[in-house]
C-alpha positions as CSV (number, residue, x, y, z in Angstrom):
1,X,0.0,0.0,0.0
2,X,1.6,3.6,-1.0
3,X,2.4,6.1,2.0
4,X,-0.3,8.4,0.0
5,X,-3.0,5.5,0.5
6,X,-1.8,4.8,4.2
7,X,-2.2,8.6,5.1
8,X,-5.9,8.5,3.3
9,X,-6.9,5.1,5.2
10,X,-5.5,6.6,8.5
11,X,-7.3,10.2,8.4
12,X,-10.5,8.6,7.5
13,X,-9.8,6.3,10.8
14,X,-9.3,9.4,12.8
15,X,-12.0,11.0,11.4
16,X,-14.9,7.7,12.0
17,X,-13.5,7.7,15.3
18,X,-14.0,11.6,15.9
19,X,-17.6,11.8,14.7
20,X,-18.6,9.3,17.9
21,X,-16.4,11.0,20.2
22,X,-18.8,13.6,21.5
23,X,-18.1,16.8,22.8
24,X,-14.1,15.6,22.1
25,X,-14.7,15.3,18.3
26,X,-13.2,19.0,17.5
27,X,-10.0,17.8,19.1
28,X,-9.9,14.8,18.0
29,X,-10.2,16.5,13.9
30,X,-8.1,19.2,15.4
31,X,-5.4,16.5,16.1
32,X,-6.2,14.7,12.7
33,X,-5.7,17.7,10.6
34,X,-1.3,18.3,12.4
35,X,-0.8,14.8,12.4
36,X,-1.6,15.3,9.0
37,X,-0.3,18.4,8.2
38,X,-4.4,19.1,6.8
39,X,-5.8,22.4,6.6
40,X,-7.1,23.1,10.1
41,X,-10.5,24.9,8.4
42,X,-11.1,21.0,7.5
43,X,-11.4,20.5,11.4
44,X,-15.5,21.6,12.7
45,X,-13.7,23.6,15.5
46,X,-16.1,26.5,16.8
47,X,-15.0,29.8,18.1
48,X,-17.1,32.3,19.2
49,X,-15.1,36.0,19.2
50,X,-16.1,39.2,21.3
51,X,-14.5,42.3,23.0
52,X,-15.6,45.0,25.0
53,X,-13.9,48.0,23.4
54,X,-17.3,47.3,20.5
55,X,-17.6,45.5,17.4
56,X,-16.0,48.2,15.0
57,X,-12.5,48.1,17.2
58,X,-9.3,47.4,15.5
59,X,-8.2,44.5,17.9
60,X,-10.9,42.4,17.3
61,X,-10.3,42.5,13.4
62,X,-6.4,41.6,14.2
63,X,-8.1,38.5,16.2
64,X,-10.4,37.4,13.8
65,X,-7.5,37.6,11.4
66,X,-5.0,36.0,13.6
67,X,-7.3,33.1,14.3
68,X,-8.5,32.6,10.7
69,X,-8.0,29.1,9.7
70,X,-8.1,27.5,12.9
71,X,-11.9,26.5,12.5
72,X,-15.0,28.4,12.1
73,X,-14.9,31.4,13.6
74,X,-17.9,33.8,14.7
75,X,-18.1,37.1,16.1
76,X,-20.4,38.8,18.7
77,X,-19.8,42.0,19.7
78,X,-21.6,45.2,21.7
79,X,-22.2,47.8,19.2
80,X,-20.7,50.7,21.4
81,X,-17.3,50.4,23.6
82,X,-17.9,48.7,27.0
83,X,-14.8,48.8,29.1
84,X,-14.8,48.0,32.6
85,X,-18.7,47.0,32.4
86,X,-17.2,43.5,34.5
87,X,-19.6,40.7,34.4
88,X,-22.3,43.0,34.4
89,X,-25.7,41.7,32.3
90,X,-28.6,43.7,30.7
91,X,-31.4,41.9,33.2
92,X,-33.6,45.3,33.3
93,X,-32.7,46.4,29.3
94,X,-34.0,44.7,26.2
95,X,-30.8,43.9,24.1
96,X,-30.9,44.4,20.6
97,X,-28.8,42.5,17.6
98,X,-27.8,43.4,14.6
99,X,-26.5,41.3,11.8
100,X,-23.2,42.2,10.6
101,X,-21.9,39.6,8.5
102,X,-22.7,36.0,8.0
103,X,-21.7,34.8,11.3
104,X,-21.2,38.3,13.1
105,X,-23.5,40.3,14.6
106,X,-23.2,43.6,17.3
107,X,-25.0,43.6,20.6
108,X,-26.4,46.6,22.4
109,X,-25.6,45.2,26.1
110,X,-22.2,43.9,27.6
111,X,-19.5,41.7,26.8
112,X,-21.2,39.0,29.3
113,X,-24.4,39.6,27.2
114,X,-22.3,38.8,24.0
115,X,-21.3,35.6,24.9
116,X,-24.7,34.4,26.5
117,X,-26.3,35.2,23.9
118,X,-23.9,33.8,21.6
119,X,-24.3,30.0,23.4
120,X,-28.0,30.4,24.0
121,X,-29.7,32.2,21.0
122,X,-27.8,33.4,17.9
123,X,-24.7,30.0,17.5
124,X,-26.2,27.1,15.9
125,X,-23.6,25.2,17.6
126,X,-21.9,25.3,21.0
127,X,-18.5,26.6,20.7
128,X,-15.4,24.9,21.5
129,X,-13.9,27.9,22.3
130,X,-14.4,31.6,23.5
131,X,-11.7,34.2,22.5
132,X,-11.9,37.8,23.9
133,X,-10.3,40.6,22.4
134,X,-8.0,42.1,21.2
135,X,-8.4,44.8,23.6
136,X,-6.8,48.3,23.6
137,X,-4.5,48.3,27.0
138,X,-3.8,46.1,29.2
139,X,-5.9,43.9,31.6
140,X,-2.7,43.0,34.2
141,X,-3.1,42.4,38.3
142,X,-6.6,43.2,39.6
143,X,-7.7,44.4,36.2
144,X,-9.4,41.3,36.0
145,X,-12.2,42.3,38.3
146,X,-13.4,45.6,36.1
147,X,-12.2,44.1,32.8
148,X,-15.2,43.6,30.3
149,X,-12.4,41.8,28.1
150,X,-11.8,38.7,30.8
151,X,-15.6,38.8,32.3
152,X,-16.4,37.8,28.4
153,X,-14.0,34.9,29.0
154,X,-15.3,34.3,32.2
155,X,-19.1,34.0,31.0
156,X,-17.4,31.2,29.0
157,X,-15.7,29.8,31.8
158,X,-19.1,29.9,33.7
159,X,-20.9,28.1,30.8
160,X,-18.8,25.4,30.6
161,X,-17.0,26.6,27.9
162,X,-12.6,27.0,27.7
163,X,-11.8,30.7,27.2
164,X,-9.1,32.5,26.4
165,X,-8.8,36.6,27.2
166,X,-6.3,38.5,25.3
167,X,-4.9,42.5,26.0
168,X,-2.2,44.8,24.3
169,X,-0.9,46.7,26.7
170,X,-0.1,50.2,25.3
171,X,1.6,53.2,26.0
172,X,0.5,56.7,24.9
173,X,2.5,58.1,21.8
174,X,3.8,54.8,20.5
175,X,3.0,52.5,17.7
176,X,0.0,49.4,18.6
177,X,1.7,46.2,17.7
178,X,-1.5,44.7,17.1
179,X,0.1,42.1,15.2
180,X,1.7,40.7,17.6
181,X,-0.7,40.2,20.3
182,X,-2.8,38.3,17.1
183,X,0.3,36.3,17.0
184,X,0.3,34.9,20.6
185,X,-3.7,34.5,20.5
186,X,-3.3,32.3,17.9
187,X,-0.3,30.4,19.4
188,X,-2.2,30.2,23.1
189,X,-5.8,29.3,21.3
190,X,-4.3,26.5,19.1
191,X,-2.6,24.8,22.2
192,X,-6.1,25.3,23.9
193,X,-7.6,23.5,21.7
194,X,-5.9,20.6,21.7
195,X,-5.7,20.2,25.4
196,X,-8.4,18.7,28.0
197,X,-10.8,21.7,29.1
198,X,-10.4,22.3,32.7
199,X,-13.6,23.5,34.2
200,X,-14.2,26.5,35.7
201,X,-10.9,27.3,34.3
202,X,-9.9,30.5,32.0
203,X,-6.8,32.3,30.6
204,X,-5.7,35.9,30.4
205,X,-3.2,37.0,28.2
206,X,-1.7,40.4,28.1
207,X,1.3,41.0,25.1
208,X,3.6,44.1,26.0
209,X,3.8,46.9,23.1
210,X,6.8,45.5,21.5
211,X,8.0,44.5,18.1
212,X,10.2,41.8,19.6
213,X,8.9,40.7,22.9
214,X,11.0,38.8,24.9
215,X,8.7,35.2,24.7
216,X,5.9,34.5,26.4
217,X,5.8,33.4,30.6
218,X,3.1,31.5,32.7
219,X,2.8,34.5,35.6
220,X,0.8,34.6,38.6
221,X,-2.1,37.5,39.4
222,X,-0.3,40.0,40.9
223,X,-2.4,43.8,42.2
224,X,-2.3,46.7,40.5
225,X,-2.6,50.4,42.0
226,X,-4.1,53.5,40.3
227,X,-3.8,57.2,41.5
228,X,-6.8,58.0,43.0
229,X,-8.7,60.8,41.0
230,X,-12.3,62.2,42.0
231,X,-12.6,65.0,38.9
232,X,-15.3,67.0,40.3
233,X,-17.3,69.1,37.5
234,X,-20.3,71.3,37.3
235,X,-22.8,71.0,34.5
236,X,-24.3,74.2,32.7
237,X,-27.3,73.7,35.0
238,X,-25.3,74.2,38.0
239,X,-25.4,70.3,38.6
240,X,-22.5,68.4,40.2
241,X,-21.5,65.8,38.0
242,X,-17.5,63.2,38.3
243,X,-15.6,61.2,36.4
244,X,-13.4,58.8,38.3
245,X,-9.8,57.0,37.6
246,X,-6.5,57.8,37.7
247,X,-3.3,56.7,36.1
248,X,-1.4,53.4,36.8
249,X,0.7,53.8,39.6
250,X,2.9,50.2,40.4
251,X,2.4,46.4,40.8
252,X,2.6,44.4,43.7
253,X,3.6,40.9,43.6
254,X,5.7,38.3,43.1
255,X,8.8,38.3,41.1
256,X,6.4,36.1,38.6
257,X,3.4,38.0,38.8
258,X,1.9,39.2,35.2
259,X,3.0,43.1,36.1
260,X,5.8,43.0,36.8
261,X,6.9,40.5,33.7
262,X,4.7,41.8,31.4
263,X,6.7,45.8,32.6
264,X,9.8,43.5,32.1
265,X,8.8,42.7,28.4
266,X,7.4,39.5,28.6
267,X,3.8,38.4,27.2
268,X,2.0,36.7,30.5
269,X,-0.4,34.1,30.4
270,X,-2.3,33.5,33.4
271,X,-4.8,30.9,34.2
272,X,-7.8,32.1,36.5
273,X,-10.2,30.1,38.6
274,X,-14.2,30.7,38.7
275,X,-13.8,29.3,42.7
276,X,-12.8,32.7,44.9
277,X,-13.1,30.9,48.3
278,X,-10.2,31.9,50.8
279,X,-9.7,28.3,51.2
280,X,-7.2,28.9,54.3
281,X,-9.4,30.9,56.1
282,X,-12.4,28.4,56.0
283,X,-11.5,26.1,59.0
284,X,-10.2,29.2,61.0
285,X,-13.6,30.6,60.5
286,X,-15.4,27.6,61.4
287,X,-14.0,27.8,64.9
288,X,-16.4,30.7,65.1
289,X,-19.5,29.3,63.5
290,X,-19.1,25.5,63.5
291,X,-20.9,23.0,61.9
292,X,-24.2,22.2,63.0
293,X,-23.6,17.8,64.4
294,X,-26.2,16.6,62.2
295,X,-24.7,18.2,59.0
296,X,-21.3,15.7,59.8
């Protein structure tokens, strides 16, 4: 039998024993098509793409590029910029959607609304994978709790689904290397997608503004501090009105924490955990409010 024949024989193998695989089959093609060396768009790998800076922004055009190829990719976006919206969810709004394409549409709620709606209403299929991004500055440290960018990821995460959030973190005045933050998604999604899902599990990735990073590091979350700034302001109708948030100030953390690496020059991957419990703290506690006997 020719090599040629033995490679056609073997895909189809792989590909019989994918379609009876379940929720593993898209691996299991994914796997097929680089044992192969086969075009990974052969592989029925979902991905469902949002951001929070809004459908139009540049990053998430540099993400759908980056990511083309690696299976069918779909796009749900808010229609305006939503930074540091969180987890937050339109429960009291009506959301609207638009159609933007043939598997993109723009959402006039949240991030978190984007990908809800994405794996309840508007996907056909369940995706395999959520991808947030690219956003415009970083989302480093305790970032994580305002950022609509990694609460998209985290929706994902909450669903069931493995997620992936991905930042450029930019200076003023220079040149967005938009490029290469596509570069790393690409690199951290297609190793995503051929290892096991861990539940409850997602990743945040933050790229410096370089040309030539230095590679990329698994960091820890580390804390970030801002200036404090209250801007006080009057309205023409002598009506006191703010706006809030200063500068970045330092990091805090460990040597290997994503700040301080990613200040360093080094594009950070961290992996984050749905489960928030002080573990260490919960027997301490339960000196003070023990178990009720019959609940042993």
């Amino acid at each position: 039998m020719s090599k040629r024949m033995i490679r056609r024989v073997s895909v189809g193998a792989l590909f019989r024993l994918a379609s009876v695989l379940g929720p593993r089959r898209d691996r299991a093609f994914l796997i097929a098509a680089r044992t192969f060396r086969l075009p990974l768009n052969m592989s029925p790998v979902n991905i469902l793409l949002t951001n929070d800076d809004g459908y139009d922004a540049p990053g998430l055009r540099v993400l759908e590029a980056a990511l083309a190829g690696l299976g069918t990719l779909w796009t749900i976006a808010p229609q305006l910029e939503q930074s540091a919206k969180s987890h937050a969810l339109s429960m009291r709004d009506a959301i609207r959607v638009t159609a933007r394409g043939e598997r993109a549409w723009d959402v006039s709620g949240t991030p978190a609304d984007c990908v809800y709606l994405g794996v309840h209403k508007l996907l056909p299929v369940r995706p395999d994978l959520v991808v947030s991004g690219i956003n415009a500055g970083s989302n480093l440290a305790t970032d994580v709790y305002y950022s609509g960018t990694v609460a998209a990821a985290r929706e994902a995460a909450c669903i069931g689904i493995p997620a992936l959030a991905v930042s450029l973190w930019m200076e003023p005045g220079y040149e967005r290397q938009w490029s290469v933050a596509g570069a790393f998604a690409r690199t951290v999604a297609e190793r995503m997608l051929t290892l096991p899902a861990t539940p409850g599990v997602l990743f945040n990735l933050n790229v410096p503004n370089t040309a030539t990073p230095l590679g990329l590091r698994v960091a820890t979350l580390g804390r970030r501090h801002y200036q404090p700034l209250v801007d006080a302001r009057t309205d023409p109708r002598g009506r006191p009105y703010y706006w809030i948030g200063g500068d970045h100030e330092r990091f805090e953390g460990a040597d290997d924490s994503d700040g301080h690496l990613c200040e360093a020059g080094w594009a950070t991957l961290t992996p984050l955990q749905l489960d928030h419990t002080a573990t260490e703290m919960v027997e301490g506690l339960r000196t003070f409010w023990p178990e009720p006997e019959n609940t042993r």
